[in-house]
N, C-alpha and C positions, 0 to 999 in steps of 0.2 A: 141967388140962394136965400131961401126965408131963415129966420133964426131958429124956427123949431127944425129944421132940417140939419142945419149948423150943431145946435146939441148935440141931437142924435149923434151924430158921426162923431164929436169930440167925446159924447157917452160910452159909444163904443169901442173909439182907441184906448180910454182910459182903462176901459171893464180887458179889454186883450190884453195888453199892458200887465194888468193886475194878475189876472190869472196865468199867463205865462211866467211872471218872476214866483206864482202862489207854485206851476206846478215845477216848475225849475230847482223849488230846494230842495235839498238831499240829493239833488243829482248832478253831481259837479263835476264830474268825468262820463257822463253820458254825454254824447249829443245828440239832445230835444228835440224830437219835429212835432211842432201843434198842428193840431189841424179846427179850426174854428168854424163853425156857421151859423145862424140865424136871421130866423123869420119873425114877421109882424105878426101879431093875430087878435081880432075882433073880440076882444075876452079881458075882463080884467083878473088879474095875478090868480087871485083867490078861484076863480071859476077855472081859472087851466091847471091848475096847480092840483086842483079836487079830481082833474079828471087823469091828469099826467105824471102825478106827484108820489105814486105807491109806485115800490121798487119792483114788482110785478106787472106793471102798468106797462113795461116796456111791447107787452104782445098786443097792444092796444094801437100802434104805432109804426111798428115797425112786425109787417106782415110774413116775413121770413121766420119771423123767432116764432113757435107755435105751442110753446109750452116754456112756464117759469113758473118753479116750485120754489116755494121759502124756508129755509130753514133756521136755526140759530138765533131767532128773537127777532126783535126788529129794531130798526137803526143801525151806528155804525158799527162794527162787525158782527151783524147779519150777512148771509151769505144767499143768493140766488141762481139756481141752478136753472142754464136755460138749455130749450133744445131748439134747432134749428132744422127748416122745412127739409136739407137732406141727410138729415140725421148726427150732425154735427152737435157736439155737448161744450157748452161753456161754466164754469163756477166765475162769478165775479164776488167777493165781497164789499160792502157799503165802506166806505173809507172816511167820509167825513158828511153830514147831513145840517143842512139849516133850514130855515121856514120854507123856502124856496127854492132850494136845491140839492142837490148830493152828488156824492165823486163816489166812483168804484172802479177796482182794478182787476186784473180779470188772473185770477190764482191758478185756473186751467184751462187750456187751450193753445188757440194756435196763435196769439201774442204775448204768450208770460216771458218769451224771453225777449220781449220788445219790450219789457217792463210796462205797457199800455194801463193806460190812465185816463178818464171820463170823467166829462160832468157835464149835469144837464141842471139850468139853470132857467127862472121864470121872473121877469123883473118888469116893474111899471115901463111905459114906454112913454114919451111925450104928448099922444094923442088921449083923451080922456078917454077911460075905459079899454084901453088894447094895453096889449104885454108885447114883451121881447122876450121868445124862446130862442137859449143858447146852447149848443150842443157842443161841447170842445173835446177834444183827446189830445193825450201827447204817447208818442211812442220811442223808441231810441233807434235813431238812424241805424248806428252801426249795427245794431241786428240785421240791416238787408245789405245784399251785396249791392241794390241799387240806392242805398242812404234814404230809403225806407218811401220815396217818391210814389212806388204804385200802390202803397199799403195806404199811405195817406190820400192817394183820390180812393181808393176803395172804399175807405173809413167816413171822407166827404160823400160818396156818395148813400150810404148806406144813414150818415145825422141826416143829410138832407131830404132822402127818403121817408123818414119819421118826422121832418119837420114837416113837409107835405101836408103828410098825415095828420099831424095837430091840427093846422090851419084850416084843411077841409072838417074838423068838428065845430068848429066854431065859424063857421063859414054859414 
């Protein structure tokens, strides 16, 4: 193993690590299930971020959502009303936003009582010029009667679908 390979992976336990004890406060009688993924992409920060980085930007990516209106200003609580290809209606509100990234929780729909929690995240990678896109959720087990196992491959496959997505722009 080379040592830029070695980082990465120690980059990456640390960034999971971080963000699950980030998304684990306040909920200390839930049990948490993250679901984490990400992709490499030929792009540095600034150039993914310009194209992935508006909270709108979700229909750009992820080819199921076919409509996201903005309401309520922008930034943290702004709120984005999406619709999905079978008619499905989401509000998520912005919950926290930095140069790079932003968390939003979803106020209506069919995981608010999973308390469901996102963030998507764009960060230098060790190769000059490429990024690391992070797409993570946490949801609360006990919402499902299966300790929330088929929501979380659902929800993987659904980041991993938009990371796809990202990667073939910059491809």
């Amino acid at each position: 193993m080379n040592q830029t390979y070695l980082q990465r992976t120690m980059r990456r336990l640390v960034g999971v690590a971080a963000v699950t004890l980030m998304l684990g406060a306040g909920t200390a009688y839930a049990k948490n299930l993250n679901v984490y993924t990400w992709i490499q992409v030929n792009a540095p920060v600034e150039t993914v971020w310009g194209e992935i980085g508006g909270f709108c930007d979700v229909t750009k990516v992820l080819p199921i959502v076919v409509d996201c209106v903005m309401t309520s200003g922008k930034g943290v609580g702004s709120i984005r009303y999406l619709t999905f290809e079978d008619g499905m209606k989401l509000d998520e509100p912005m919950a926290d936003q930095g140069p790079s990234h932003y968390t939003y929780i979803m106020s209506k729909g069919f995981l608010t009582d999973a308390r469901y929690r996102s963030t998507v995240r764009v960060y230098p990678a060790t190769d000059p010029g490429t990024s690391v896109v992070e797409w993570l959720g946490q949801i609360d087990a006990d919402a499902f009667e299966d300790g929330g196992a088929e929501m979380a491959e659902t929800l993987r496959g659904i980041y991993q679908m938009g990371l796809d997505n990202i990667k073939k722009m910059f491809e």
